[in-house]
Structure formats: structure tokens, C-alpha cells
ZANU-985822 format. One record per residue (C-alpha): residue in one letter; x, y negated, z. Coordinates in steps of 0.001 Angstrom, whole numbers, plus 524288, in hexadecimal, padded with zeros to 5 digits. Each point is the difference from the previous one (the first is absolute). Layout:
# ZANU-985822
+--------+-------+-------+-------+
: residu :     X :     Y :     Z :
+--------+-------+-------+-------+
:      A :     X :     Y :     Z :
...
+--------+-------+-------+-------+
//
This chain:
# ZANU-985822
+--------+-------+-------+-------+
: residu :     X :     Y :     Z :
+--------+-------+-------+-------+
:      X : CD2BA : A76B1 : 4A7ED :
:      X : 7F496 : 7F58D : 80022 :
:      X : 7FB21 : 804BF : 7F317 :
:      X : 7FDC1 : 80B87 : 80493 :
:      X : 7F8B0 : 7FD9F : 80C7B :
:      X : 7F8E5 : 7F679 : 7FA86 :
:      X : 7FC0F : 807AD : 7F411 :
:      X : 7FBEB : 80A1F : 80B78 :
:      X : 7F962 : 7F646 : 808C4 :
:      X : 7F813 : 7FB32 : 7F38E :
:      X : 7FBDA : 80E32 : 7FBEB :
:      X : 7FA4F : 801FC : 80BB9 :
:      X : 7F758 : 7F464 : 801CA :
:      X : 7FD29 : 803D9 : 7F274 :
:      X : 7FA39 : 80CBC : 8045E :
:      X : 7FA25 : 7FB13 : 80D7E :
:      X : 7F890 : 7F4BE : 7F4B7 :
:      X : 7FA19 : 80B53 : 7F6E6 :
:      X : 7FD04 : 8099B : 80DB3 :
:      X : 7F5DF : 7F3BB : 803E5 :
:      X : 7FABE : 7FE6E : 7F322 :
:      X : 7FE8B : 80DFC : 7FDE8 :
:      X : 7F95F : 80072 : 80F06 :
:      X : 7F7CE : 7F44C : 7FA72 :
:      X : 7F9B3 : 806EB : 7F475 :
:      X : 7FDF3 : 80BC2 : 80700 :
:      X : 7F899 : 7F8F4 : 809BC :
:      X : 7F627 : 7FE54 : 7F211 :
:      X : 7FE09 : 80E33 : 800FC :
:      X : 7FE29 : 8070C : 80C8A :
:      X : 800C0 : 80EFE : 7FAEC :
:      X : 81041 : 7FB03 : 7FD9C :
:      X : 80214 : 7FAD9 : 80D58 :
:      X : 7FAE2 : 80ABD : 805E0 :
:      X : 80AC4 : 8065B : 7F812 :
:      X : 80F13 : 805EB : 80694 :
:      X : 80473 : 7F3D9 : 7F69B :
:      X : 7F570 : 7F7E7 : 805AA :
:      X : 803A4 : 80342 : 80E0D :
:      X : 80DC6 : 7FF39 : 7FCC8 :
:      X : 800E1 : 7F170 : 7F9F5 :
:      X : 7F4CA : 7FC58 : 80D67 :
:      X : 809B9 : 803C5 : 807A3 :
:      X : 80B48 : 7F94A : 7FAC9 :
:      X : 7F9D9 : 7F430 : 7FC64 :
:      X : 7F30A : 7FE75 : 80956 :
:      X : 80B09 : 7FA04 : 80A26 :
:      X : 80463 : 7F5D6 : 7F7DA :
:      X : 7F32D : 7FCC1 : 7FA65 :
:      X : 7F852 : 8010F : 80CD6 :
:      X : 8055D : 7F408 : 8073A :
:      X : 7FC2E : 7F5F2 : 7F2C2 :
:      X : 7F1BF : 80726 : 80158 :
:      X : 7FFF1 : 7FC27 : 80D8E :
:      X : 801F2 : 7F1BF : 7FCA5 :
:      X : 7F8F6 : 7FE66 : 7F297 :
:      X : 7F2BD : 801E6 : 800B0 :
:      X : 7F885 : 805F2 : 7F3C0 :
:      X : 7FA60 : 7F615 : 7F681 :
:      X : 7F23F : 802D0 : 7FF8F :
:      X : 7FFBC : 80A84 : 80774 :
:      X : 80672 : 80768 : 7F650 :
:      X : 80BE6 : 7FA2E : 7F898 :
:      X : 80B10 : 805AA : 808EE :
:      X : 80B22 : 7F57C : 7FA4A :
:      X : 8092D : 80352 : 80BB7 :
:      X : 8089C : 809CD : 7F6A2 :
:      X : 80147 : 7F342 : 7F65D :
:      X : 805CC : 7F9F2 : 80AD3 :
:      X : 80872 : 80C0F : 803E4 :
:      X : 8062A : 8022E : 7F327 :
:      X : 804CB : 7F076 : 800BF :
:      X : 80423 : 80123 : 80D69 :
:      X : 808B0 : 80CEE : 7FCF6 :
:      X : 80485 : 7F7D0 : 7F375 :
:      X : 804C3 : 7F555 : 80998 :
:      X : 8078A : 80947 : 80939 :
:      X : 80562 : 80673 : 7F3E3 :
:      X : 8065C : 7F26C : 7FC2F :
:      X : 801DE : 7FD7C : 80F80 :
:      X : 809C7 : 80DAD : 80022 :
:      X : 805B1 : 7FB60 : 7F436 :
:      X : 8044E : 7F320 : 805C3 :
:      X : 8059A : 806D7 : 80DA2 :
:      X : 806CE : 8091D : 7F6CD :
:      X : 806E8 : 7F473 : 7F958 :
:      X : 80403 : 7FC73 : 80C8C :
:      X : 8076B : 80C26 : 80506 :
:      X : 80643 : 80460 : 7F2D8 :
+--------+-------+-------+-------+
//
């Protein structure tokens, strides 16, 4: 039973990872997050993402590293839900 919920609880962090780097290279080209895919991922990610921006100032005006910072944070909780699930099962 734990192999199986954790095998689902890692598949979807897996996703929720590749939705922000997919949002993040969009961002490289506006025309494709102006896209339904491009409003889509915004809308799913944004919230998550939004909160780092808010704290994380660009470097230079420019280098947005708040999704760096994101991904590793979502990595932590990952391992975070994996450790509470050891506990209960």
C-alpha cells in the first residue's frame, strides 16, 4: 500500500517539477504564453511561483532565480511527504 502512494505522490511532484520548467521557458518566448497552454500552466503554477517572486528579487534587474529556488523547495516537501508517509503506514 505505501508503494503505491508513494509511487503516486512522487509522479505528481514529478509533473508539478516539469509544469514550472515548462512555465519557465515559455516565459523565453511570449507568443507561447500567450498560448491556451501558456495560460493553462500560469494558472496552475503562477500561485506557487508567485510568493518566491515576492521574496527574491531579480538579479540585475533581470535574472528572475526565484523558480531555482521553487523547484528545490517543492523537492524538499516532496522528501517532507515522504517522511509523514513513513510515519502513518
Amino acid at each position: 500500500m505505501l508503494a503505491e502512494i508513494v509511487t503516486i505522490v512522487h509522479y505528481l511532484f514529478q509533473i508539478y517539477f516539469y509544469m514550472i520548467i515548462v512555465y519557465v521557458l515559455m516565459s523565453w518566448l511570449p507568443n507561447l504564453q500567450e498560448s491556451f497552454i501558456g495560460e493553462l500552466l500560469g494558472k496552475l503554477v503562477e500561485p506557487y511561483l508567485s510568493p518566491f517572486r515576492r521574496f527574491i528579487p531579480p538579479i540585475m534587474g533581470m535574472l528572475d532565480i526565484s523558480p531555482i529556488i521553487a523547484l528545490f523547495v517543492l523537492q524538499f516537501a516532496e522528501q517532507g511527504v515522504y517522511a509523514i508517509l513513513r510515519l502513518f503506514f
